[in-house]
PDB file with SEQRES, HELIX, SHEET and CRYST1 records, atoms N, CA, C and O in Angstrom:
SEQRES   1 A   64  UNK UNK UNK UNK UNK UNK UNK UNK UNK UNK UNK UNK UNK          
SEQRES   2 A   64  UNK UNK UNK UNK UNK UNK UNK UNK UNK UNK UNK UNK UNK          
SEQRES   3 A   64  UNK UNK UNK UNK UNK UNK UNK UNK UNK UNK UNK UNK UNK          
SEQRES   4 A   64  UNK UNK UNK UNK UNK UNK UNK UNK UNK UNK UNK UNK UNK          
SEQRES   5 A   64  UNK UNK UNK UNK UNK UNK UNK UNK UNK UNK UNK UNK              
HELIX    1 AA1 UNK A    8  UNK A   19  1                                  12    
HELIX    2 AA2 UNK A   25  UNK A   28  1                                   4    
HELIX    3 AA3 UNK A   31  UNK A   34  1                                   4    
HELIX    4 AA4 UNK A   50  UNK A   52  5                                   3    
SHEET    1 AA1 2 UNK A  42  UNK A  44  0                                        
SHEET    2 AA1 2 UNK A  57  UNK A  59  1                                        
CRYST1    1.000    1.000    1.000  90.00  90.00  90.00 P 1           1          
ATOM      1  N   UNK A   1      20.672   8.777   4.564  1.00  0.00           N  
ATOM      2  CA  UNK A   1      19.754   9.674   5.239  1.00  0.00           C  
ATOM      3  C   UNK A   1      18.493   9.792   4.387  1.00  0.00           C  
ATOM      4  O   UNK A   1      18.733  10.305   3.294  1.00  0.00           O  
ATOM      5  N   UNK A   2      16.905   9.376   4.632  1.00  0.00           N  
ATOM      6  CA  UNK A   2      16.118   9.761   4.247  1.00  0.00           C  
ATOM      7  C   UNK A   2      15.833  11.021   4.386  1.00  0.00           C  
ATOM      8  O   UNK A   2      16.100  11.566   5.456  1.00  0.00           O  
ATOM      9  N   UNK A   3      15.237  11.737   3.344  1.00  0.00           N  
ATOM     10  CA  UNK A   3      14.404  12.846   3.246  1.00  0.00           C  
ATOM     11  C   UNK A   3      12.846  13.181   2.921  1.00  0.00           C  
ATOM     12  O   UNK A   3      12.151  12.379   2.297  1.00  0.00           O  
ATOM     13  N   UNK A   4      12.500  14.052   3.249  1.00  0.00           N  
ATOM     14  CA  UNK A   4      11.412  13.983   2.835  1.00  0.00           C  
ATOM     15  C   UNK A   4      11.081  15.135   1.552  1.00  0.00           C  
ATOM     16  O   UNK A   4      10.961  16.360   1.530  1.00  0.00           O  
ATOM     17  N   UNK A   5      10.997  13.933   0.410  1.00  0.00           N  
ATOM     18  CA  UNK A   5      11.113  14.311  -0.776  1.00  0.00           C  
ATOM     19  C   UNK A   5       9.430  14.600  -0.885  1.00  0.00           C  
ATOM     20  O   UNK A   5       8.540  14.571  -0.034  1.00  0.00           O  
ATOM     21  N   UNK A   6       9.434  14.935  -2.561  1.00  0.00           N  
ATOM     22  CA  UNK A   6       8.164  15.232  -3.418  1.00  0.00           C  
ATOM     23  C   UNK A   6       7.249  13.699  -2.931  1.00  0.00           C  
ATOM     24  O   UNK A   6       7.696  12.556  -3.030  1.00  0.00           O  
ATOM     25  N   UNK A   7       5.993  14.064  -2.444  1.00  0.00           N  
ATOM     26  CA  UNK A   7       4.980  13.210  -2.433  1.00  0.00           C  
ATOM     27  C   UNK A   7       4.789  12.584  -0.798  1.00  0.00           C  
ATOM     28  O   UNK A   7       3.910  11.758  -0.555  1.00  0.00           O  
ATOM     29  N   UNK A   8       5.491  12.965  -0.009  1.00  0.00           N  
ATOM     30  CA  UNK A   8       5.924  12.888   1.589  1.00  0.00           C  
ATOM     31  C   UNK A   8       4.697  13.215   2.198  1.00  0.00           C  
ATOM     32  O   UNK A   8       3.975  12.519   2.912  1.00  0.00           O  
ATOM     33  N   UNK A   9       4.524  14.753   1.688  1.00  0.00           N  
ATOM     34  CA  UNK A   9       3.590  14.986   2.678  1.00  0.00           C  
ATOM     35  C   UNK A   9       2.265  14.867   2.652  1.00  0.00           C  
ATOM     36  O   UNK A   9       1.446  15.322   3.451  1.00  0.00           O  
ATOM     37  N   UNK A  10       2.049  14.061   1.433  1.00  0.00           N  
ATOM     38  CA  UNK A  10       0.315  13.329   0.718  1.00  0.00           C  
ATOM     39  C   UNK A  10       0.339  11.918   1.397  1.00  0.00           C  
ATOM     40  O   UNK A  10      -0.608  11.250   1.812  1.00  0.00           O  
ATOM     41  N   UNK A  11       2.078  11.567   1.394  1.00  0.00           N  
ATOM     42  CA  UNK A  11       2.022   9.872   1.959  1.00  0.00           C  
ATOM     43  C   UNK A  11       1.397   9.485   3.641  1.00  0.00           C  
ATOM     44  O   UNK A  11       0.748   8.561   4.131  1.00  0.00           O  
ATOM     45  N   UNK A  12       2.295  11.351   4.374  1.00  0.00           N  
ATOM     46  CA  UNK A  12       1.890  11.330   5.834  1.00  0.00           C  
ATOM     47  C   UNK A  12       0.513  11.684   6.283  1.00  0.00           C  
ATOM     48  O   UNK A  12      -0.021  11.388   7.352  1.00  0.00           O  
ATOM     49  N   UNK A  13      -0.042  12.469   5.134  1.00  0.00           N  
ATOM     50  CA  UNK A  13      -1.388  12.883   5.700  1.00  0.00           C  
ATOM     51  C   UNK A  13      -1.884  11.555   5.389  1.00  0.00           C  
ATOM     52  O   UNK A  13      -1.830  10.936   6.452  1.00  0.00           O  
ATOM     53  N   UNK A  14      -2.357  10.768   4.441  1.00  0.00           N  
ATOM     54  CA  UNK A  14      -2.994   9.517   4.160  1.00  0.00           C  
ATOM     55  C   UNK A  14      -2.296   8.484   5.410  1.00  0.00           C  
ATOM     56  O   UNK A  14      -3.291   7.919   5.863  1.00  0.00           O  
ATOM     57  N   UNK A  15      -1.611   8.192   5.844  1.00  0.00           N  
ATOM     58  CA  UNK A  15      -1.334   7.094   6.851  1.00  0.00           C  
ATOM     59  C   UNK A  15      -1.661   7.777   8.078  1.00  0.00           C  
ATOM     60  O   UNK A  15      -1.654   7.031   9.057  1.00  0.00           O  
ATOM     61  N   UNK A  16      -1.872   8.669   8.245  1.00  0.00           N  
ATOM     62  CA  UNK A  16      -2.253  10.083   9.578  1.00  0.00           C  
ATOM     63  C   UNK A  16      -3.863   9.201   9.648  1.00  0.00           C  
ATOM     64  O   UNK A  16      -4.395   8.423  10.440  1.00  0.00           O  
ATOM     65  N   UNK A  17      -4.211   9.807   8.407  1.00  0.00           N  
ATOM     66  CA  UNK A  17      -5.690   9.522   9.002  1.00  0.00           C  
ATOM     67  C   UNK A  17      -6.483   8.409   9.087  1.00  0.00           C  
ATOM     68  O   UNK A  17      -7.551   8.275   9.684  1.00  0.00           O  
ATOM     69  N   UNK A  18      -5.602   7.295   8.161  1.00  0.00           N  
ATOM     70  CA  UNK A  18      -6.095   5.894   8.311  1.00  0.00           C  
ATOM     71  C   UNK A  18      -6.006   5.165   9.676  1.00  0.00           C  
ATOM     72  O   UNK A  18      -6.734   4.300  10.163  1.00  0.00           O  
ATOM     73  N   UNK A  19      -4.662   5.902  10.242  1.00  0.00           N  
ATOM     74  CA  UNK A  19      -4.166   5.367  11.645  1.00  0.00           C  
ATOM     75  C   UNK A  19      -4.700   6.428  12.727  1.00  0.00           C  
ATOM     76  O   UNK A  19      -4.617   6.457  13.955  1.00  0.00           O  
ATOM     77  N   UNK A  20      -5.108   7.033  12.063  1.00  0.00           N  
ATOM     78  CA  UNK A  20      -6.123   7.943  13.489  1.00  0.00           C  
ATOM     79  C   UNK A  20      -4.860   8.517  14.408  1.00  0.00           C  
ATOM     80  O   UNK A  20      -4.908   8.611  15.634  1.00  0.00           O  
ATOM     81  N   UNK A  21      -3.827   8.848  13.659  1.00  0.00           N  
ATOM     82  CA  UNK A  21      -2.392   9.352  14.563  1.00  0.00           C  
ATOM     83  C   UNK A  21      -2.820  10.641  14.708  1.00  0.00           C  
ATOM     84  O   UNK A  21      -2.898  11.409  13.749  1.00  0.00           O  
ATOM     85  N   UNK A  22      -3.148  10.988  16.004  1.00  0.00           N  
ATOM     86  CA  UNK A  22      -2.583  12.596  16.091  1.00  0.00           C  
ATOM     87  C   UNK A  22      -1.734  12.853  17.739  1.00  0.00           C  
ATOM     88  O   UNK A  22      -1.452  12.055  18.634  1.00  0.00           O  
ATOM     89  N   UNK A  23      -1.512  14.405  17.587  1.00  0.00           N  
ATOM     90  CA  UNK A  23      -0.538  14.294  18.434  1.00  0.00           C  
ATOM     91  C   UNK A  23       0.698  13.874  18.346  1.00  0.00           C  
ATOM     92  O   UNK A  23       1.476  14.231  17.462  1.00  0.00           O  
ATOM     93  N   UNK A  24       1.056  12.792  19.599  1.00  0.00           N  
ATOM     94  CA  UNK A  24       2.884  12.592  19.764  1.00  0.00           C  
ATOM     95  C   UNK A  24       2.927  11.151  18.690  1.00  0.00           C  
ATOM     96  O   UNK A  24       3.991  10.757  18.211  1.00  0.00           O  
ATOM     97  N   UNK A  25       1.582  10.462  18.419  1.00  0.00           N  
ATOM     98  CA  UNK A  25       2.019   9.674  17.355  1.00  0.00           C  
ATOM     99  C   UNK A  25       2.233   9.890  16.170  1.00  0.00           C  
ATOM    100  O   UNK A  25       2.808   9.071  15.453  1.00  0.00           O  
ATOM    101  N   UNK A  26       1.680  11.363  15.641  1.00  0.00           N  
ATOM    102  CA  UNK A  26       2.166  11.639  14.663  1.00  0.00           C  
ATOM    103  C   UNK A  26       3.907  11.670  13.808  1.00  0.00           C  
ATOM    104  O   UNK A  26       4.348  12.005  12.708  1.00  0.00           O  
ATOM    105  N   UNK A  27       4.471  11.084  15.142  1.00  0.00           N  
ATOM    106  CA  UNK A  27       5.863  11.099  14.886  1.00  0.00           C  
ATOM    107  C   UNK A  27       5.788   9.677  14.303  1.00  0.00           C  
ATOM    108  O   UNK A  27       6.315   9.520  13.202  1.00  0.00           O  
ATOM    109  N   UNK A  28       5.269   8.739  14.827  1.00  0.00           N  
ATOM    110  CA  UNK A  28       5.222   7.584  14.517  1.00  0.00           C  
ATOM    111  C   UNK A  28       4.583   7.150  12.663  1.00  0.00           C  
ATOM    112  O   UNK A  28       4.726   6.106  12.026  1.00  0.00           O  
ATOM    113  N   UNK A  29       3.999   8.243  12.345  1.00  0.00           N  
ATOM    114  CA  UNK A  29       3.862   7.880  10.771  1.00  0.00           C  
ATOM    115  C   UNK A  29       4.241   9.140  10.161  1.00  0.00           C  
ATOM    116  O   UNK A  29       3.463   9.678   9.372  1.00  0.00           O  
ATOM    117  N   UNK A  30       5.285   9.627  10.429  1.00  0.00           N  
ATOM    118  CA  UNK A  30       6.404  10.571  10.051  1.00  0.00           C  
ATOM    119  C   UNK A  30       7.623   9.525   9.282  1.00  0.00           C  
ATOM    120  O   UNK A  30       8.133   9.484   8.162  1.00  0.00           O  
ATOM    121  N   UNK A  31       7.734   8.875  10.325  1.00  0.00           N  
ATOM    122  CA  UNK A  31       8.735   7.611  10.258  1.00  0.00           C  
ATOM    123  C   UNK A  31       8.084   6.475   9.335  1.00  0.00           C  
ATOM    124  O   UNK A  31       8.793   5.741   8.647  1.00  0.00           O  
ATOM    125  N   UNK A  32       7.063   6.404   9.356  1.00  0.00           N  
ATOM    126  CA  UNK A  32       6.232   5.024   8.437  1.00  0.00           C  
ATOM    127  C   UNK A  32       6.125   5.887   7.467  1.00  0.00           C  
ATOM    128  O   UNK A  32       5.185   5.092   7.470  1.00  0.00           O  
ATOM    129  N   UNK A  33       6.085   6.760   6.545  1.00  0.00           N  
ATOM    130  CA  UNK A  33       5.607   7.866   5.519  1.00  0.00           C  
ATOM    131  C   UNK A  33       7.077   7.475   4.819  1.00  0.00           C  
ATOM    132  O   UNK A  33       7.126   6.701   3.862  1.00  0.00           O  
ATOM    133  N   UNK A  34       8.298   8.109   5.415  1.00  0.00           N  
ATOM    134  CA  UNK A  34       9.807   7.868   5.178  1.00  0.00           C  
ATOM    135  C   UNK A  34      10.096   6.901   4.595  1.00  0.00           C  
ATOM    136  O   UNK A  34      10.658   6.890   3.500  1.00  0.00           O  
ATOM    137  N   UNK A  35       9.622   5.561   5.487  1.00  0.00           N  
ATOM    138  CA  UNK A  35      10.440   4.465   5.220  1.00  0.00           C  
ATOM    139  C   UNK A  35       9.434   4.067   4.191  1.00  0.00           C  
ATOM    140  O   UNK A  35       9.957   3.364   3.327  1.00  0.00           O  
ATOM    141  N   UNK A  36       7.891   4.331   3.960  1.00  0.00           N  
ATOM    142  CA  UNK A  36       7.473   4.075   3.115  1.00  0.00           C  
ATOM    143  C   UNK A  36       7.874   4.335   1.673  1.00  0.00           C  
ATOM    144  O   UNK A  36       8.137   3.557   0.756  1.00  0.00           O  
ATOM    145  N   UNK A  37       7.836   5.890   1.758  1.00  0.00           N  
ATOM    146  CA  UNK A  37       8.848   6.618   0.084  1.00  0.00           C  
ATOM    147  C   UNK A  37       9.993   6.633  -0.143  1.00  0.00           C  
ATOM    148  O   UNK A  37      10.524   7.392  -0.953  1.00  0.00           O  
ATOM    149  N   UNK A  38      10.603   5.735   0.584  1.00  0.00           N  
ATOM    150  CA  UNK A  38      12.169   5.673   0.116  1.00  0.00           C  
ATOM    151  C   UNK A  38      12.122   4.239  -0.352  1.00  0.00           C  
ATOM    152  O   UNK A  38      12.873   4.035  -1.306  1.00  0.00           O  
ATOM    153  N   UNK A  39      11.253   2.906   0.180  1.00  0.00           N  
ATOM    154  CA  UNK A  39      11.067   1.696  -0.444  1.00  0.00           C  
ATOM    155  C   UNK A  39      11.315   1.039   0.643  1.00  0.00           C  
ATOM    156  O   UNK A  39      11.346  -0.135   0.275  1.00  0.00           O  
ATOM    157  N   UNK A  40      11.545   1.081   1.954  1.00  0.00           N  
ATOM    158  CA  UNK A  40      11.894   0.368   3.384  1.00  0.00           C  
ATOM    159  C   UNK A  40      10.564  -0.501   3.256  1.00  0.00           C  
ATOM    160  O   UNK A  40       9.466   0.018   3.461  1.00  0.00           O  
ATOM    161  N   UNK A  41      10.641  -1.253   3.063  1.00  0.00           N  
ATOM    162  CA  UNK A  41       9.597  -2.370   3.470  1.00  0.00           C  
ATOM    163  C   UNK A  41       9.427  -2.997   4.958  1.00  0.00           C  
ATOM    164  O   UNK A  41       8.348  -3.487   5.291  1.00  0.00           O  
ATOM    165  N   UNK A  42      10.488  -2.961   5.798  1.00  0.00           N  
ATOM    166  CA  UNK A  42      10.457  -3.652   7.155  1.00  0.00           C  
ATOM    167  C   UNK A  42      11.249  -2.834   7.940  1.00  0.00           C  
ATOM    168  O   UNK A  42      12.444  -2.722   7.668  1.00  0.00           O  
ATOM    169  N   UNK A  43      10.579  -2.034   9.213  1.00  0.00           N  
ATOM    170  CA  UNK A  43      11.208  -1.241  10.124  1.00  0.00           C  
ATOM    171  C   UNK A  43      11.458  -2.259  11.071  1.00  0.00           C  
ATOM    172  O   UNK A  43      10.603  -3.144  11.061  1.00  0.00           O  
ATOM    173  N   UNK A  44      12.627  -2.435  12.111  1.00  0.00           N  
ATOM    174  CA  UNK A  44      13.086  -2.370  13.143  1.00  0.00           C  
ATOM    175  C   UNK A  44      12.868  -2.106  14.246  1.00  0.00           C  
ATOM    176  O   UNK A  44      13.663  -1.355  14.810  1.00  0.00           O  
ATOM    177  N   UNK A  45      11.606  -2.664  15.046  1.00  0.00           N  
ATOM    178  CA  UNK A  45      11.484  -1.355  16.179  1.00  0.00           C  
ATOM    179  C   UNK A  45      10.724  -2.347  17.537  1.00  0.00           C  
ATOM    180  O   UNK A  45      10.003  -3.289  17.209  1.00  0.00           O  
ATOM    181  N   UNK A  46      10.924  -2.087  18.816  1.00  0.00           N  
ATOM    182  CA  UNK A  46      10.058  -2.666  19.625  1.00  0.00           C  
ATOM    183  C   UNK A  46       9.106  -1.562  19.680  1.00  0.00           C  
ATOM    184  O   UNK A  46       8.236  -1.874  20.492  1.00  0.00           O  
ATOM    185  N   UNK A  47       8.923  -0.618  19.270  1.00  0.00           N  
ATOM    186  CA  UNK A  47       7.706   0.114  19.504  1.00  0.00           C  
ATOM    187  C   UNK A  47       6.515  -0.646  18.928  1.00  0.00           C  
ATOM    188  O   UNK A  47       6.592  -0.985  17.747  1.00  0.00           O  
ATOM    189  N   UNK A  48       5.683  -0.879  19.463  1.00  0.00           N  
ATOM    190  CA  UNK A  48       4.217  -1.469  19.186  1.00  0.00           C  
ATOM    191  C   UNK A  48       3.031  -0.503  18.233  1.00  0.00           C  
ATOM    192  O   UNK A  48       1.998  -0.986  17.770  1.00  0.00           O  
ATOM    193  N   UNK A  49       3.358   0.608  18.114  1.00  0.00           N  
ATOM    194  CA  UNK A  49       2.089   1.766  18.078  1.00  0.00           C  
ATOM    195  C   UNK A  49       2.839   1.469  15.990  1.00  0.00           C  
ATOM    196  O   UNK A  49       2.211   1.764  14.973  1.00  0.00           O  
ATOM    197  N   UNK A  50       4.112   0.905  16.047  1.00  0.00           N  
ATOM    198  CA  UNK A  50       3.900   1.132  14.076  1.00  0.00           C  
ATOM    199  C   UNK A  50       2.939  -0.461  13.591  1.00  0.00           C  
ATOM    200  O   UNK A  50       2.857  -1.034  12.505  1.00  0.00           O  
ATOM    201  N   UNK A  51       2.514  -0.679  14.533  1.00  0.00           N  
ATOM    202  CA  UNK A  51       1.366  -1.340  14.469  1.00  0.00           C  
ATOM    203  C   UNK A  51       0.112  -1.071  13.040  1.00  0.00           C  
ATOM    204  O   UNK A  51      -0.273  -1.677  12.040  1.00  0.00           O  
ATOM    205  N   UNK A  52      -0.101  -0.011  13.621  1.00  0.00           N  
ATOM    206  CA  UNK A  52      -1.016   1.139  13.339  1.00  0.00           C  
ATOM    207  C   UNK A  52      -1.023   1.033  11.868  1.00  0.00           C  
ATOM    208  O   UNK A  52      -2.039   1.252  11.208  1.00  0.00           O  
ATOM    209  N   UNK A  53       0.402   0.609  11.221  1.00  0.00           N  
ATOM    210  CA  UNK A  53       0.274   1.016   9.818  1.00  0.00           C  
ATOM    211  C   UNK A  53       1.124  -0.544   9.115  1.00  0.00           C  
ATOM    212  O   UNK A  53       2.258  -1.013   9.018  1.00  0.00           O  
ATOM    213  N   UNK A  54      -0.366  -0.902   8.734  1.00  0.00           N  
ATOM    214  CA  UNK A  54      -0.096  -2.286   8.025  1.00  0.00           C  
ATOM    215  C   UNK A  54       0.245  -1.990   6.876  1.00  0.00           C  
ATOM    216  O   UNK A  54       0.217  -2.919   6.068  1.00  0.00           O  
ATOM    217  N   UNK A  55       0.747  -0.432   6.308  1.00  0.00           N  
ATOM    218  CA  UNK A  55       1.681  -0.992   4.488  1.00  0.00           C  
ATOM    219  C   UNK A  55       3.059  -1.214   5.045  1.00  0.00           C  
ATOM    220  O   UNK A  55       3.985  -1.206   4.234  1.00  0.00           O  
ATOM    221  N   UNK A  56       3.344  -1.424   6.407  1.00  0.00           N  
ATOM    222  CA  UNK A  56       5.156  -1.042   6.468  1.00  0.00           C  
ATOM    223  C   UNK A  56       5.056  -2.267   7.514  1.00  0.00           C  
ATOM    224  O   UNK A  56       4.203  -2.337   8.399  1.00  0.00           O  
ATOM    225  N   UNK A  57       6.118  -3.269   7.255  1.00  0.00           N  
ATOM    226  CA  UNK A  57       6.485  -4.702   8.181  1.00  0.00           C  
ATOM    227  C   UNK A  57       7.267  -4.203   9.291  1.00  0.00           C  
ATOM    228  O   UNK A  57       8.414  -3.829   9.046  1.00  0.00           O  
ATOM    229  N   UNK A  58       6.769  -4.131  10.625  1.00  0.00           N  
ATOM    230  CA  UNK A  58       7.561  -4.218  11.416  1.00  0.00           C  
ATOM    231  C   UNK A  58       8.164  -5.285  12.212  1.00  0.00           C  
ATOM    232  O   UNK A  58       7.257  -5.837  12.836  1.00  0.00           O  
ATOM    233  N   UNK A  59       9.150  -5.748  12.432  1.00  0.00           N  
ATOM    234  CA  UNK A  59       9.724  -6.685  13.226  1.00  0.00           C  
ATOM    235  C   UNK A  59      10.406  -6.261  14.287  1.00  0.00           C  
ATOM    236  O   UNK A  59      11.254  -5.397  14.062  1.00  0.00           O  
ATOM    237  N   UNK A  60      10.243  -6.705  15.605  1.00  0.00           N  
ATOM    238  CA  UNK A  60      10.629  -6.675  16.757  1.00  0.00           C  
ATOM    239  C   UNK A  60      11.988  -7.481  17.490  1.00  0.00           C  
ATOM    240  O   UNK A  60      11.908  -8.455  18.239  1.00  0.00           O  
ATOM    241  N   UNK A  61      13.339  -6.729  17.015  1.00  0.00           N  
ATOM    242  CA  UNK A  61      14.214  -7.407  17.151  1.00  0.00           C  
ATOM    243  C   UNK A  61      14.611  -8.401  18.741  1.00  0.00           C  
ATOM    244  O   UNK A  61      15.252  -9.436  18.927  1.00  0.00           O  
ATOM    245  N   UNK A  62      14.095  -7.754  19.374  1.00  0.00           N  
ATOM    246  CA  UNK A  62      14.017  -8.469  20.941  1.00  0.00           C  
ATOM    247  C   UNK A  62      13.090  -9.534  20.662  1.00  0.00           C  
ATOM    248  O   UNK A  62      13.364 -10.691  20.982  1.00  0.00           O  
ATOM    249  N   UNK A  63      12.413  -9.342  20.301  1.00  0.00           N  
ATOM    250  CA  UNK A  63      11.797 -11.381  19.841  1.00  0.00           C  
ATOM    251  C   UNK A  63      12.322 -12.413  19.179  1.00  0.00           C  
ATOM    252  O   UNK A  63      12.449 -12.250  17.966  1.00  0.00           O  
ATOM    253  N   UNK A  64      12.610 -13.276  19.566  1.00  0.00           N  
ATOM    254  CA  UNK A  64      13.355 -14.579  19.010  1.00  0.00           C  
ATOM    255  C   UNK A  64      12.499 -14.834  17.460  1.00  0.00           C  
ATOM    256  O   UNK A  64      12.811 -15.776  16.731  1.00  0.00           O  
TER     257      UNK A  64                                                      
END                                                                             
């Protein structure tokens, strides 16, 4: 289980505003912030919008 430890919420505001997330995407670099400070290098996701944040690899498992 990630948490959101010491330095979380400097990681989410900085990927917030580079990615111009506000609103319901703000969930979306909630999750990129996480996987960022825990060391996740490559999320999992067909969502398109973690796009947005080129420090975190996303791969799209429904693509060959």
């Amino acid at each position: 289980v990630l948490g959101e430890d010491a330095g979380y919420f400097e990681r989410l505001s900085a990927l917030a505003v580079r990615a111009g997330a506000i609103g319901p995407r703000i969930h979306d670099a909630r999750v990129a912030a996480l996987c960022l400070l825990h060391g996740v290098s490559e999320l999992w996701s067909a969502d398109r919008d973690f796009g947005r944040f080129p420090e975190l690899t996303v791969r799209n498992p429904l693509i060959a």
